[in-house]
C-alpha positions, 0 to 999 in steps of 0.5 A: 330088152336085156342088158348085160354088164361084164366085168373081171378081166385084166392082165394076169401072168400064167398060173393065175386067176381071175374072175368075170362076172355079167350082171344081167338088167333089164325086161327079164323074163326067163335067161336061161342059159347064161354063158360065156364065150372067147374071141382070141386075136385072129380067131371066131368067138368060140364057147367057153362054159354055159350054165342053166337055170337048174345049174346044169353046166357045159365047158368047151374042151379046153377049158374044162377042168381050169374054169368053173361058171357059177350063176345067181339066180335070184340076181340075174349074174353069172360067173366065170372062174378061170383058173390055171390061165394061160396065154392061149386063154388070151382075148375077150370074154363076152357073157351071152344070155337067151331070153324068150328065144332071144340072144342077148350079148354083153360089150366083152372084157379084155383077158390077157395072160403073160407067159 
């Protein structure tokens, strides 16, 4: 079982930044891929930015060139640079990680951006 602890979020006002972490714990044995996803209010969890092992990462359309995510191989912790935020970025960011073929999904941290 792998545990994932986020945290990071708050309110921000548009033009802003802020920074999610996920500390993965637990019987780890391979992650690979960590990532991020966004449940904005009303609507389905859709990808934000994946990273693998070897660092090779993926962002979803609407985020790429505003957010970066970075992990810590060595400490099992992924990041979520979110630059350029604005009020569409609004929701809850949950970090998701596969182990040994197994999903495993953090309990989500609160974004909100004013405008």
């Amino acid at each position: 079982q792998v545990h994932l602890v986020e945290s990071g979020g708050g309110l921000v006002q548009a033009g802003g930044s802020l920074r999610l972490s996920c500390a993965a714990s637990g019987s780890i044995s391979s992650i690979n891929p960590m990532g991020w996803y966004h449940q904005a209010p009303g609507k389905e969890r859709e990808l934000v930015a994946t990273i693998t092992s070897a660092g090779r990462t993926y962002y979803g359309d609407s985020v790429k060139g505003r957010f970066t995510i970075s992990r810590m191989n060595a400490l099992n912790t992924v990041f979520l640079q979110m630059n350029s935020l604005n009020p569409e970025d609004t929701g809850v960011y949950y970090c998701t990680v596969r182990d040994l073929g197994r999903v495993y999904w953090g309990q989500g941290t609160q974004v909100t951006v004013s405008s």
